[in-house]
Every structure is written in C-alpha cells, then in structure tokens.
TORSELO-646615 format. One line per 5 residues: number of its first residue (from 0); for each residue z, x, y of N, C-alpha, C. Coordinates in Angstrom, 2 decimals, decimal comma, m for minus. Example, Ala and Ser with C-alpha at 12.3 -4.5 7.8 and 13.67 -1.06 7.14 Angstrom:
! TORSELO-646615
0> 7,80 13,19 m5,69 7,80 12,30 m4,50 7,80 13,20 m3,30; 7,08 12,85 m2,25 7,14 13,67 m1,06 7,87 12,90 0,03
This chain:
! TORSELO-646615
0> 160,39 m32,67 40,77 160,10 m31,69 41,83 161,40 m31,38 42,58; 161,94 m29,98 42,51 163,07 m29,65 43,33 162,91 m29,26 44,34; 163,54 m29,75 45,61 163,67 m30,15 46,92 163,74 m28,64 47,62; 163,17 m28,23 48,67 163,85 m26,52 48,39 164,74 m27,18 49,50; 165,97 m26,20 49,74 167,51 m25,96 49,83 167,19 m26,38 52,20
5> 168,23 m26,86 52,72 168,36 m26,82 53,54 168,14 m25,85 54,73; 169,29 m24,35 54,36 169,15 m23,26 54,78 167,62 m22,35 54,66; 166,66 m22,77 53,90 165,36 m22,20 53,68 164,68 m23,25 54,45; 164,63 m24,39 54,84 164,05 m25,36 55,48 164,18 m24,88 57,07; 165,07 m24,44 57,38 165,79 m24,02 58,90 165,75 m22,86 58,98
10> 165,89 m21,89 58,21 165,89 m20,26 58,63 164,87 m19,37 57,89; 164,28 m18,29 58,92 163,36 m17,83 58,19 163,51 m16,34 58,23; 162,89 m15,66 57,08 163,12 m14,42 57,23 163,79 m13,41 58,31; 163,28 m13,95 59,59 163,57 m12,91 60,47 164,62 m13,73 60,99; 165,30 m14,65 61,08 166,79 m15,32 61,43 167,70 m14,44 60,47
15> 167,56 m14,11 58,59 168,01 m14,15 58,32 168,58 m12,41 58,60; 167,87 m11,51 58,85 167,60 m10,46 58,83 168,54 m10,15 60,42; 168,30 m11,02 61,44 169,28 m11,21 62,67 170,55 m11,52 62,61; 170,99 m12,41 61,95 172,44 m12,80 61,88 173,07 m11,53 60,72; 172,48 m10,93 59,84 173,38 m9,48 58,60 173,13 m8,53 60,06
20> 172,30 m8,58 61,22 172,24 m7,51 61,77 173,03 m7,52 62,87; 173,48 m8,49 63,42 174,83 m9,13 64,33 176,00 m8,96 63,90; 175,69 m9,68 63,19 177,14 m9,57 62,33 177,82 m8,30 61,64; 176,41 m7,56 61,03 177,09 m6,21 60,54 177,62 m5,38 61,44; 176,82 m5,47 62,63 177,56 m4,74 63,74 178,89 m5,13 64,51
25> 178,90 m6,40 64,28 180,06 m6,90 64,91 181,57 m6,95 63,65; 181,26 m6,53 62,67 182,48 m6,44 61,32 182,28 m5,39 60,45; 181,56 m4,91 60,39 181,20 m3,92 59,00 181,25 m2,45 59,74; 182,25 m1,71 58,90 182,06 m0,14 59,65 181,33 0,66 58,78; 181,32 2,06 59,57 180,34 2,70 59,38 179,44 2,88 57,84
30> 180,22 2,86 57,02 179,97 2,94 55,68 179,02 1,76 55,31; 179,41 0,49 55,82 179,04 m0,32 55,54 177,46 m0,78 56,24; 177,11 m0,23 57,24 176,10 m0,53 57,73 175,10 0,53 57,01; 175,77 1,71 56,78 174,81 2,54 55,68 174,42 1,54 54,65; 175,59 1,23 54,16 174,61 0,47 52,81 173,63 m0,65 53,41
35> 174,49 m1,31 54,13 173,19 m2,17 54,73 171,78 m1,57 54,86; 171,96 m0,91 55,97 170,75 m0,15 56,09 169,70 0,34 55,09; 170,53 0,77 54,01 169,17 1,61 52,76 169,15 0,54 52,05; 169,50 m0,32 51,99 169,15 m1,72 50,88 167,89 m1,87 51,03; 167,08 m2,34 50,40 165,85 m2,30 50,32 165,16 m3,41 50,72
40> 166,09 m4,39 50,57 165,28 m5,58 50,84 165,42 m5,64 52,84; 166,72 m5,21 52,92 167,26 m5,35 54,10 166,52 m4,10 55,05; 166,01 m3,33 54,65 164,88 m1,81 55,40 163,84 m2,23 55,79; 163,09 m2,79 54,82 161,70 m3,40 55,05 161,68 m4,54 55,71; 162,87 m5,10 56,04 162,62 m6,83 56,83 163,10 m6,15 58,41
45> 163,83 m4,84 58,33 164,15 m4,72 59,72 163,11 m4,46 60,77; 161,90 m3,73 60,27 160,75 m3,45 60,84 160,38 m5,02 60,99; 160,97 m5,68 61,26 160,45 m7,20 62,08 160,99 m6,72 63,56; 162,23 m6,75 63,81 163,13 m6,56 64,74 163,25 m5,15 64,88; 162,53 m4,18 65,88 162,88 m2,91 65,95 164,16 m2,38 66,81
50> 164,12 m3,66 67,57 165,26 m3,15 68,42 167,04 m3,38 67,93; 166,63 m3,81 67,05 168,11 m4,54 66,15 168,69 m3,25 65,44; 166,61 m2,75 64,53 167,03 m1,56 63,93 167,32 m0,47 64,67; 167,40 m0,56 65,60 167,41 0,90 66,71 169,02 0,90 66,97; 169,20 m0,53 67,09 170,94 m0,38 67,26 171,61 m0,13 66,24
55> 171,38 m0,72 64,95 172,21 m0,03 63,84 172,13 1,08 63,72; 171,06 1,58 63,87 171,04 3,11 63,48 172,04 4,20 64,94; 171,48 3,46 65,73 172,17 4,41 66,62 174,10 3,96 66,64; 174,38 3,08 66,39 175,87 2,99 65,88 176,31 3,92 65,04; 175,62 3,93 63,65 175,64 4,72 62,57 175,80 6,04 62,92
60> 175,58 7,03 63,60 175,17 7,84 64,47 176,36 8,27 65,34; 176,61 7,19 65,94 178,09 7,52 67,29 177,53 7,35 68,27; 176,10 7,16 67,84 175,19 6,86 69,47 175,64 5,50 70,41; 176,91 5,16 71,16 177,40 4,09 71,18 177,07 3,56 72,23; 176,47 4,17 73,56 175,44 3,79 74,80 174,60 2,84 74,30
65> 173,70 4,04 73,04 172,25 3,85 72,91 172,40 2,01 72,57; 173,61 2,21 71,29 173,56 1,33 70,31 173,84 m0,35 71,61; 174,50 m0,15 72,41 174,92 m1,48 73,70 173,25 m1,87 74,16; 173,02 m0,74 74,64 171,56 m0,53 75,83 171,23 m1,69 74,63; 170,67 m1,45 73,56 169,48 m2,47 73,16 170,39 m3,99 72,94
70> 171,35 m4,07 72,82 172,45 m6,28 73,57 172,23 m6,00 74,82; 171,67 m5,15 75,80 171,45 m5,69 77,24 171,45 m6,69 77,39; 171,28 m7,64 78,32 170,63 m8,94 78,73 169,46 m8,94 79,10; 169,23 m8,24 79,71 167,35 m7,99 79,71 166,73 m7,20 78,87; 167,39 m6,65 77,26 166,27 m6,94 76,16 166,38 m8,11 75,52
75> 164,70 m7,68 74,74 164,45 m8,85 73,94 165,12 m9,30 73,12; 165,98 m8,55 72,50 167,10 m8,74 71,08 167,76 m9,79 71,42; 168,58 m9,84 72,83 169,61 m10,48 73,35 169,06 m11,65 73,88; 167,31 m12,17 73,94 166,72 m13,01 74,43 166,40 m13,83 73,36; 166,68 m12,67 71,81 166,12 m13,61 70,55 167,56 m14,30 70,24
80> 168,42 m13,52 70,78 169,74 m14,22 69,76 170,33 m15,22 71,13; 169,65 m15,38 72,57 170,20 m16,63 73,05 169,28 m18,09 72,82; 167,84 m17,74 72,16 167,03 m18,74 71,72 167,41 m19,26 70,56; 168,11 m18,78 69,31 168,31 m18,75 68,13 169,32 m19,80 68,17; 169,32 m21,13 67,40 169,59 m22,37 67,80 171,33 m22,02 66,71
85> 171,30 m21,69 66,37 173,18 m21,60 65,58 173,53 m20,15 66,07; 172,66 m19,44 66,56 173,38 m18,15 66,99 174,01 m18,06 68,61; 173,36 m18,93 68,92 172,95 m19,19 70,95 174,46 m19,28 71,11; 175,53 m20,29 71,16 176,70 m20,34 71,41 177,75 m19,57 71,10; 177,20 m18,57 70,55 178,04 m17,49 69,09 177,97 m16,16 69,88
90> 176,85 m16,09 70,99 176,56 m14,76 71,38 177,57 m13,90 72,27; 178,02 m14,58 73,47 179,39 m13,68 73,95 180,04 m13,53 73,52; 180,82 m13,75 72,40 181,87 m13,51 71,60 181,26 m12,36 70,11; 180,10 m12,25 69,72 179,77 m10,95 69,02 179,21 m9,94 69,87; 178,90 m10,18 71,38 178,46 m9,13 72,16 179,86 m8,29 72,07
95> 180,94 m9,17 72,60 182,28 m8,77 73,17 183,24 m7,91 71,88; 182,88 m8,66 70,73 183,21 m7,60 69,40 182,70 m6,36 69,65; 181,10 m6,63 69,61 180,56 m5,39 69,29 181,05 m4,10 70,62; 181,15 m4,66 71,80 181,34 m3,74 73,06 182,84 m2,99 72,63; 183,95 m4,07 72,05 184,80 m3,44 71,95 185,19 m2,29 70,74
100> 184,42 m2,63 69,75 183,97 m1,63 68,38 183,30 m0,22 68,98; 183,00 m0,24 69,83 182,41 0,78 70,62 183,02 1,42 71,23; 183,76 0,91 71,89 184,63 1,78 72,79 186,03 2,57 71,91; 186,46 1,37 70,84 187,47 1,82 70,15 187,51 3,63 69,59; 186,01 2,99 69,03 185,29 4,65 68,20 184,86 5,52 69,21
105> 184,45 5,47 70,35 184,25 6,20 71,04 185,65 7,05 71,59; 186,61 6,94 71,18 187,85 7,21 71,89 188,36 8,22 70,56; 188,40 7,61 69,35 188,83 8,33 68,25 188,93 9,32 68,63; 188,28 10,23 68,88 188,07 11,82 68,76 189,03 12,25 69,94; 189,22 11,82 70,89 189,52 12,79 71,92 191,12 12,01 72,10
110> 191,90 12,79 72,92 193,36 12,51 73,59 193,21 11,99 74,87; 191,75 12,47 75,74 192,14 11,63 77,28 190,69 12,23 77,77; 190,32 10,80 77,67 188,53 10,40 78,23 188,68 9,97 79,65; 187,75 10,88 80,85 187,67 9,72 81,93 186,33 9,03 82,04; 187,42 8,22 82,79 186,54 6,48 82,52 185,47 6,55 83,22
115> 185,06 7,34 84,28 183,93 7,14 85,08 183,19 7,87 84,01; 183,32 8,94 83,05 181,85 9,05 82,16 182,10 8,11 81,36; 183,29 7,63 80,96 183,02 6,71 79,74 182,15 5,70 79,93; 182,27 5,23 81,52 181,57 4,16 81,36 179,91 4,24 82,18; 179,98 5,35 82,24 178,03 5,69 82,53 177,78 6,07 80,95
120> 178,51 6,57 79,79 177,88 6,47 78,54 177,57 5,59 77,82; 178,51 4,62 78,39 178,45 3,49 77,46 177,53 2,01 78,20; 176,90 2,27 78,86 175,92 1,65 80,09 176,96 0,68 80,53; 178,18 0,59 81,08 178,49 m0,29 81,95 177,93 m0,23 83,12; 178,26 m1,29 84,17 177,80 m1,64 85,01 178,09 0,14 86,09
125> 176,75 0,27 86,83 176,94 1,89 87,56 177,95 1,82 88,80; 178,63 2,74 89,15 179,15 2,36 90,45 180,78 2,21 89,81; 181,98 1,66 90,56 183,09 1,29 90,72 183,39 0,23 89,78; 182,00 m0,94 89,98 182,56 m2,05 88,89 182,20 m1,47 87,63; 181,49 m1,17 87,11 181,53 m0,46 85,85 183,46 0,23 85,79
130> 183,58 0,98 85,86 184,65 1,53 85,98 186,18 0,40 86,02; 186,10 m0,57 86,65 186,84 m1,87 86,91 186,39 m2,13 85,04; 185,04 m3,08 85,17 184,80 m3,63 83,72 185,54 m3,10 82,45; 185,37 m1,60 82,58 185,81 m0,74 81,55 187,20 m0,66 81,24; 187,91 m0,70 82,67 189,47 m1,00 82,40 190,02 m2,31 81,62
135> 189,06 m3,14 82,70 189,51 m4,63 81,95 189,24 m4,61 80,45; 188,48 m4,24 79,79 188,03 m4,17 78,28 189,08 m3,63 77,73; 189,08 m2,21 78,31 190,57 m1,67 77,35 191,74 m2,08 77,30; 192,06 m2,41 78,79 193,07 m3,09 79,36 193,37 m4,36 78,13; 192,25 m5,16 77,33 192,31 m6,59 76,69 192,65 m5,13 75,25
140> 192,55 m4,28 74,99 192,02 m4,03 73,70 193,68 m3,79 73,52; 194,36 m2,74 74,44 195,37 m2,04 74,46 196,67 m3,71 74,17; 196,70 m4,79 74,60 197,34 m5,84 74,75 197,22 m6,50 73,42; 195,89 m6,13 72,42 195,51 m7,04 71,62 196,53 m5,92 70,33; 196,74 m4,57 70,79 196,80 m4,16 69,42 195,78 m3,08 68,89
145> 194,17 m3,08 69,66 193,52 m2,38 68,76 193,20 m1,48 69,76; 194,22 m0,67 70,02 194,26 0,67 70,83 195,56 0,88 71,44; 195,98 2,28 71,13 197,24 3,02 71,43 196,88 4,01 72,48; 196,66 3,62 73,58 196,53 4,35 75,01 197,03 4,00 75,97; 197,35 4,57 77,03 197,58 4,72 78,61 196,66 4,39 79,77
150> 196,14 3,90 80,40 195,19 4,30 81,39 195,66 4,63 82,78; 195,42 5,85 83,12 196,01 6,32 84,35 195,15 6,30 85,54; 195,34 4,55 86,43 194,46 4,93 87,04 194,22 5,71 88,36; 195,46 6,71 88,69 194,96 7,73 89,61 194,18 8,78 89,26; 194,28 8,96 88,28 193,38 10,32 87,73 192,04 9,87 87,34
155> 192,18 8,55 87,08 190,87 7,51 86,34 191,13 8,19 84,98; 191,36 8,04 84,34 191,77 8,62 82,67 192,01 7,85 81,96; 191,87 7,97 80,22 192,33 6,85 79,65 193,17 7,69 78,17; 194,28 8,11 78,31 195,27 8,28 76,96 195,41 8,13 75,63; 195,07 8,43 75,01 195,40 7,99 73,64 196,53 8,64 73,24
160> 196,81 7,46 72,48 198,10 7,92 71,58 198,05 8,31 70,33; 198,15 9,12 69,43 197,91 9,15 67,98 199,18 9,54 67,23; 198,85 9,53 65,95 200,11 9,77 65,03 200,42 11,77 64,76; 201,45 12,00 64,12 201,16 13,30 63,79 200,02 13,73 62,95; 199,86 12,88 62,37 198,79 13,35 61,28 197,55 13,49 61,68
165> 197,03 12,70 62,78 196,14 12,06 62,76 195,68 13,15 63,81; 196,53 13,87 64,76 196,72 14,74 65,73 196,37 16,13 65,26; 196,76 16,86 63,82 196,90 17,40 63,11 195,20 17,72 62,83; 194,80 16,94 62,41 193,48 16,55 61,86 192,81 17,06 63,27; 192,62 16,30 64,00 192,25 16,74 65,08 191,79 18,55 65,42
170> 193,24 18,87 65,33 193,47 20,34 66,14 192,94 21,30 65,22; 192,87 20,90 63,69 192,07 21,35 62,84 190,68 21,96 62,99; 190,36 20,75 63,07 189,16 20,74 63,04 188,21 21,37 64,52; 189,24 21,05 65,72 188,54 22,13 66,44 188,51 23,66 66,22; 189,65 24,29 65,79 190,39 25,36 65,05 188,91 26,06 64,05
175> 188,58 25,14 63,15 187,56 25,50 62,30 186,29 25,73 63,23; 186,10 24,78 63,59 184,90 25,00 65,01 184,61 26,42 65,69; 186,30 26,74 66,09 186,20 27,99 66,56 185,97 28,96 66,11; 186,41 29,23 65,06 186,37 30,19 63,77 184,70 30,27 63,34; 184,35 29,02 63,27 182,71 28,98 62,51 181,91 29,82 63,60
180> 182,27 29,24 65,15 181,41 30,39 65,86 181,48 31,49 66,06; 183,16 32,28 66,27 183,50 33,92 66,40 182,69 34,59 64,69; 182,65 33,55 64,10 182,54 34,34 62,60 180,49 34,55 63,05; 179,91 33,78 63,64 178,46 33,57 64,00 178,29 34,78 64,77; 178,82 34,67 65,64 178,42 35,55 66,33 179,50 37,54 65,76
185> 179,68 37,19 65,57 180,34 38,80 64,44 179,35 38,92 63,49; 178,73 38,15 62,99 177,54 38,30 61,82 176,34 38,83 62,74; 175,94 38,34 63,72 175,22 38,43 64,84 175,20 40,01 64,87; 176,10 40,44 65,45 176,64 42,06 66,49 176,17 42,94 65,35; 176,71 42,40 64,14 177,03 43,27 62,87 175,18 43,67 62,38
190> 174,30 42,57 62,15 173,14 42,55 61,77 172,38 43,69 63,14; 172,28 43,28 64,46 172,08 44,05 65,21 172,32 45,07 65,34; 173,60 45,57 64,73 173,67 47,66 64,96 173,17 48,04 63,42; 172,90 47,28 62,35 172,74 47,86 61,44 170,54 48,01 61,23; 170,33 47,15 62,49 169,16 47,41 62,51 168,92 48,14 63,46
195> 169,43 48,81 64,63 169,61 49,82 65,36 169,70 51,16 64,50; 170,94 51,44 63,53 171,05 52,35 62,98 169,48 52,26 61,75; 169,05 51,16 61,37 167,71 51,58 60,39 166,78 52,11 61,28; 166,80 51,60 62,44 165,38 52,45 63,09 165,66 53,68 63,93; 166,88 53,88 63,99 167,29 55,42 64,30 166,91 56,18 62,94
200> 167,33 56,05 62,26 166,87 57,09 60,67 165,42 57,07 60,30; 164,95 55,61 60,82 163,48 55,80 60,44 162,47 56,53 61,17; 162,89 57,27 62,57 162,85 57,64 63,55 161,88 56,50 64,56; 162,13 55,79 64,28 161,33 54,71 65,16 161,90 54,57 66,49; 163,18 55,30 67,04 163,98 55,06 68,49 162,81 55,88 69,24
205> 162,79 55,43 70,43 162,33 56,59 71,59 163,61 56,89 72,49; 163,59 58,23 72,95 164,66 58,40 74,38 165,18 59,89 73,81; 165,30 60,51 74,83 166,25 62,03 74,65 167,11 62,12 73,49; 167,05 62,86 72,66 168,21 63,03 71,52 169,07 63,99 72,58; 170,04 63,78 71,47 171,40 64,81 72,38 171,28 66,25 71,73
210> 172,22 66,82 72,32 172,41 68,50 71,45 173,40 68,63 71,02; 173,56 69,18 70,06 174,93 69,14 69,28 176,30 70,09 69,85; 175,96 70,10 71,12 177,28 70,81 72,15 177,57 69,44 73,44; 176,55 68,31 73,23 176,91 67,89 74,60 178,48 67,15 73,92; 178,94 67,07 75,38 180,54 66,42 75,09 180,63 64,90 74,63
215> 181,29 64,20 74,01 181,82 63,18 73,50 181,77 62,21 74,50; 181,21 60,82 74,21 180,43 59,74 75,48 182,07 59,11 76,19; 182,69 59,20 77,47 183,72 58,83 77,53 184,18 57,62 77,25; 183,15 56,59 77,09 183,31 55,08 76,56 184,04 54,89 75,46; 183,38 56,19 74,84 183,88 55,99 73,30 185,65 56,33 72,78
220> 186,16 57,20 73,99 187,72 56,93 73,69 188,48 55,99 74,27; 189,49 56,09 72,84 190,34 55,00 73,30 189,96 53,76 72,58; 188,58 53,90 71,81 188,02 52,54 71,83 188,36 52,62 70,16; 188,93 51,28 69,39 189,17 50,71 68,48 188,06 50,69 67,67; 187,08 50,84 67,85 186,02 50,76 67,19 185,38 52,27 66,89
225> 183,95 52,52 65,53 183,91 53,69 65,61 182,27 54,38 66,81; 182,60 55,63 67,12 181,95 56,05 68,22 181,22 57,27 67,54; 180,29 57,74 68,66 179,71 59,12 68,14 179,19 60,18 69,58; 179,59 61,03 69,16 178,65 61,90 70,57 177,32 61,56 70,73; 176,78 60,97 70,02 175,70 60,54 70,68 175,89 59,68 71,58
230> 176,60 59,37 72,16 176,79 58,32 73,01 176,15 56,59 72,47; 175,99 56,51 71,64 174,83 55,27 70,89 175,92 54,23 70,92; 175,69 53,14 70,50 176,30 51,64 70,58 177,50 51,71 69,89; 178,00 50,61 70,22 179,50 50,61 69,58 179,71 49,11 69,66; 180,13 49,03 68,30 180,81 47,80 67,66 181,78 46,86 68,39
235> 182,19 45,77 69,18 183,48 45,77 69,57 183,58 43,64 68,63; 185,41 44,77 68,18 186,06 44,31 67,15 186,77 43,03 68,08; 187,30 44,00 69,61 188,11 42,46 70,05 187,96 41,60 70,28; 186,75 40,82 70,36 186,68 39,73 70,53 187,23 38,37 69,18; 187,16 39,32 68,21 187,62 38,81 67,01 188,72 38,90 66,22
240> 189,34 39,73 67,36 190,65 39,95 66,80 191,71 39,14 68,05; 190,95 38,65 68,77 192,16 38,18 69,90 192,92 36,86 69,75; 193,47 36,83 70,24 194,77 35,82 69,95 194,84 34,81 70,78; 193,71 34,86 71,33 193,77 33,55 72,18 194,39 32,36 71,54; 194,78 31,33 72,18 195,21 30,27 71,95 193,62 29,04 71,47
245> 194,30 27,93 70,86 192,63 27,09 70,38 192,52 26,08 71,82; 191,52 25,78 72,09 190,85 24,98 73,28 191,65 23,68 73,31; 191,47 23,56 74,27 192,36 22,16 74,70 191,84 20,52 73,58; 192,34 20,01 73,00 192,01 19,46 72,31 191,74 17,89 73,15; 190,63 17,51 72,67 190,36 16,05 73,63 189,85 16,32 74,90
250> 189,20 16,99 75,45 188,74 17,15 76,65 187,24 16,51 77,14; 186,76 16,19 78,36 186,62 15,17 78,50 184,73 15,12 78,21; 184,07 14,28 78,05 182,74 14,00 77,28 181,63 14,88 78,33; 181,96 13,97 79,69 181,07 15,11 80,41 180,74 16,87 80,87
C-alpha cells in the first residue's frame, strides 16, 4: 500500500490554487498569467476563490486599483492567505511585490503621473498619507533599480525617464490615435453630405428652393472646399488638413 505523498496530506485543492494565484501575481507577467488563467485545470479550480480570480483578471487588464482593492486587509482573500499556515509569514512581502508590480506598470505609459491621482487609483490610503505612502514606495522602487523617475514633490508629480526608443514608441502610437480619429470623423462628415445630397435628388428635402438668378451664398467664397448657389452645406477639409502639432505625450490619468 503506497503512502500518499506529504504535500497532498497538508494541502488541498484550494491552498493549491492560492499559492499559483499569489505567486503568479507576485512573478509572472502579463503573458504569463494569461496562460495561467485559460489552463483548464487552473479556470475551473479558480471559481473556489472568486476574489483571487477577480484580481488576476483585473491585473491582466491594467485594472491595477481594482486588481490591490481585492489584497485589502479587510477582504477575505487577504484573511485566507493570513490563516494559511506556510503562506501566513510570506504575506507582506508578496503583498509588497505585488503593490510594487503595479505601480511599475502603471507608470509605463506615461512621462509624468501626479501622485495625488495615482494614488486614489491605486486605493492608497485617501488624504495626504496616501500620497506620503506612494512616495515612499517609489521612493524604495527608484533606489532599488526598478524605476527610472524623478519625483517632484512641489508639483506632486512623478517623472519618468525612458530610452529613445522606448519614447519613440510612445509618440507613435499617440500619433496613430490621432490619425484613427480625424480619419473617423472625415468618414463621418463625408457619409453625412452624401446622404444630404441623396435626399435632395430624391426630392425628399423640404424648405424654399432657390432661383436660378439668386446671388452666390457669401460663405461659400474663399472657402477651400466645393460650394453652390444654393447656398446648401459645405464640406470643410481643414480640420484635416491642419498641422497642428501631436498632444502632449504622458499627460496625466485624471
């Protein structure tokens, strides 16, 4: 008769399903908690622990408030993993991973976050000490190595530093952003006069027609776009042709 194994004598399903779900959050990036997540064995055991699954998922996500809110101290998650007899002594030190995995990624994107939203997003403490807490965190992160920022605290701001490339990428991609919407809304204007002009021909308009002596609508000179004595709508091109400069890159969450 073989003895079953130690670790099955002491841990049970839902221990085991707690510590891949601690731990994944506290070491495994984003990619990696995907796979976690759709594994099959590992999907169906999470519906033990909903609030565990609520945090991976909302990590996964960028949801990085949401993903803290459920390690509160007054949820249950954080009440199972200080009862949990090999996890209990282990817990400030994967809270303190996970808080700082959070903040790291939360910063990626932008050049200069202030700290008073950063830290009502990320549920620190409300008020001033929140704001204090939040320094001290970065303050440890920036010393350790795993963050290239400034924190300025007259402005309350927090700096990042990035590479060219990485900067590059960035300005890109807001760049495309911009473009995806002037191009939205030009598709927009464009669909709208061409269904104006179908229900003018179909005679479906109501309102005074003109006479073919009244004078030329004065709007219409001068204007880059094309016009008609009828005085009727007109296209405008500049908004899509302007040269504005691209939006400030990194600006701030709230």
């Amino acid at each position: 008769h073989k003895r079953p194994s130690t670790a099955t004598m002491v841990s049970s399903s839902y221990d085991v399903v707690l510590y891949a779900g601690i731990l994944g959050l506290a070491s495994l990036d984003r990619n990696g908690l995907t796979t976690l997540l759709e594994s099959t064995g590992m999907k169906q055991r999470l519906e033990q622990i909903p609030s565990l699954r609520d945090a991976l998922r909302a990590y996964q996500r960028a949801e990085y408030g949401a993903c803290l809110t459920q390690l509160h101290p007054d949820t249950g998650l954080r009440a199972s993993m200080m009862l949990d007899v090999h996890l209990s002594s282990h817990v400030p030190t994967l809270i303190g991973m996970i808080r700082d995995r959070c903040i790291v990624q939360y910063c990626l994107p932008y050049l200069s976050v202030n700290l008073e939203s950063m830290a009502r997003r990320l549920c620190f403490t409300s008020g001033t000490n929140g704001v204090e807490e939040l320094e001290e965190a970065v303050e440890q992160l920036i010393l350790r190595g795993r963050m290239k920022a400034r924190i300025d605290g007259q402005r309350g701001t927090l700096t990042t530093e990035f590479d060219e490339k990485h900067l590059n990428a960035i300005q890109t991609n807001k760049l495309t952003r911009k473009v995806d919407r002037m191009g939205d809304r030009f598709v927009q204007n464009v669909q709208s006069k061409l269904l104006r002009m179908n229900c003018r021909e179909m005679g479906l308009t109501v309102g005074v027609q003109p006479r073919e002596f009244d004078a030329p609508n004065p709007r219409a000179q001068g204007r880059g776009s094309g016009s008609s004595a009828a005085g009727g709508d007109y296209v405008e091109y500049d908004e899509y042709h302007s040269d504005d400069g691209m939006e400030d890159v990194g600006s701030d969450m709230a």
